[in-house]
C-alpha positions in Angstrom: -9.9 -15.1 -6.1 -6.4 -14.9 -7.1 -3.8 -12.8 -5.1 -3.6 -10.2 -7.8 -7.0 -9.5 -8.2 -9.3 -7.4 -6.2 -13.3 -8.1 -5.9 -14.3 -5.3 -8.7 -12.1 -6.5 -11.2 -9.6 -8.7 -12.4 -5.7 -7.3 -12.2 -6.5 -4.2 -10.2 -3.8 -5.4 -7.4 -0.8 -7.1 -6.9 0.3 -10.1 -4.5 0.6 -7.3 -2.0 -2.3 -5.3 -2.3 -0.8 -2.2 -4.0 -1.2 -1.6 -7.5 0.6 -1.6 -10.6 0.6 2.2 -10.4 1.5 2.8 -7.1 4.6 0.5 -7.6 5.5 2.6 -10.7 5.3 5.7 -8.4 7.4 4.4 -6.4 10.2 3.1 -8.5 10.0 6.8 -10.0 9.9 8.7 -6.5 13.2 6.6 -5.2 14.9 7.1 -8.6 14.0 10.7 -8.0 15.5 10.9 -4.3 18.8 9.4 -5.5 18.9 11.7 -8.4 18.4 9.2 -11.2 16.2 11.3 -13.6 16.3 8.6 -16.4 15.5 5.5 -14.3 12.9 8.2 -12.9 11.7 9.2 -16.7 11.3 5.5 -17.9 9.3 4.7 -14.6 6.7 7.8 -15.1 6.5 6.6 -19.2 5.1 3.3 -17.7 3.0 4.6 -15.4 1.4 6.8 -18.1 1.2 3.5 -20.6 -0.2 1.9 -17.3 -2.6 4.3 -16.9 -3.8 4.6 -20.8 -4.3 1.2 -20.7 -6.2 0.6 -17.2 -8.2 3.4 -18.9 -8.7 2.4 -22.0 -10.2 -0.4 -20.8 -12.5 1.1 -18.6 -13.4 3.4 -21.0 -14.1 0.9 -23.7 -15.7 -2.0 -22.2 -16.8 -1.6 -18.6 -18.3 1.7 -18.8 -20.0 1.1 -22.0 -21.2 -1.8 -20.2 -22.6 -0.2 -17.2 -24.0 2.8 -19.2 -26.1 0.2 -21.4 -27.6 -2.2 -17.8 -27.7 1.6 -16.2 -28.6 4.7 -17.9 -28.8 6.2 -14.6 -24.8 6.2 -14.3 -24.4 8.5 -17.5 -23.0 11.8 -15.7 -21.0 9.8 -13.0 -19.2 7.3 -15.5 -19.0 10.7 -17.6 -16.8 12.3 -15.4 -14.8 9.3 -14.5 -13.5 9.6 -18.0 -13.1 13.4 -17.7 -11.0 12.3 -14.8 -8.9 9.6 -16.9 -8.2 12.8 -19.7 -6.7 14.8 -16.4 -4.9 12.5 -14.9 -3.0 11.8 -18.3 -2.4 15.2 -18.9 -0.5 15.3 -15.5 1.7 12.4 -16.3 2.4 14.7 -19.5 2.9 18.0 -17.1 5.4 15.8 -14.8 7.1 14.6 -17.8 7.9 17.8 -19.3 8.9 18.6 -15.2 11.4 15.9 -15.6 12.6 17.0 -18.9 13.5 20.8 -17.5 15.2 18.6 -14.5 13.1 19.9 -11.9 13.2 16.9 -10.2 11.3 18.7 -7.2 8.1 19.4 -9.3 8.4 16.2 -10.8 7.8 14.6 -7.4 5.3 16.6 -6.2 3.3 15.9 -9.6 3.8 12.2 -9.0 2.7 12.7 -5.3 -0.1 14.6 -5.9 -1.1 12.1 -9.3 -1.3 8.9 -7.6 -3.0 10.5 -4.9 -6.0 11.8 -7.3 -5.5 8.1 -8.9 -6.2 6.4 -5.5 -9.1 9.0 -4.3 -10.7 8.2 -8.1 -10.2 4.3 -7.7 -12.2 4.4 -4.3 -14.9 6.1 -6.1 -15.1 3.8 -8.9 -14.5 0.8 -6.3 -18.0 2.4 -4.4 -20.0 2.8 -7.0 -19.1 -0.9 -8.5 -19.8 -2.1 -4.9 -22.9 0.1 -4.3 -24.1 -1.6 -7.8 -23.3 -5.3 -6.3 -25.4 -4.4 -3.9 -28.2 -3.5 -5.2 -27.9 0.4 -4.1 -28.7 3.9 -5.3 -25.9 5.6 -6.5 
């Protein structure tokens, strides 16, 4: 398995385990601390692009995949995409933060968005390794 791939699926991590959205959190939440709102703006615009398209892709091709081998996973993969609309509208919410410079709510926002992100990864990362193994979901 290459370094920048996790067991699920293919480009989920980097080299170093944390993910393309957690680096653009990052580059956003120390361009916030030193008061840099544009380097802060451009990194949150790539997180959101990051996110549509780690998204879209789910949304397209893997759950339409898994809905058609499991019809059983309807409601879950469901509101994994219910979950992708939300956490899209938040990078629009912290966005519009950013553009009333309230630096402060923009990092909260970005705090509490990759933390959603993370908790909503594990869950898909279960249910992909509960289906590996053969389990009920």
């Amino acid at each position: 398995m290459a370094p920048h791939e996790s067991k699920g699926r293919p480009g989920r991590a980097h080299a170093h385990g944390s993910s393309a959205p957690e680096e653009l959190h990052h580059e956003a939440q120390t361009a916030l601390a030193v008061g840099d709102l544009e380097v802060a703006r451009i990194a949150i615009e790539r997180l959101g692009r990051s996110l549509e398209m780690h998204f879209a892709l789910e949304d397209r091709v893997y759950f339409p995949a898994l809905a058609t081998l499991r019809a059983d996973l309807a409601g879950t993969l469901q509101r994994f995409r219910e979950e992708h609309d939300s956490m899209l509208t938040y990078v629009t919410e912290i966005l519009a933060a950013l553009a009333q410079q309230d630096a402060t709510a923009a990092a909260e926002g970005l705090d509490d968005l990759i933390t959603i992100f993370l908790r909503h990864e594990g869950r898909e990362e279960a249910m992909l390794g509960a289906l590996e193994r053969r389990e009920e979901i």
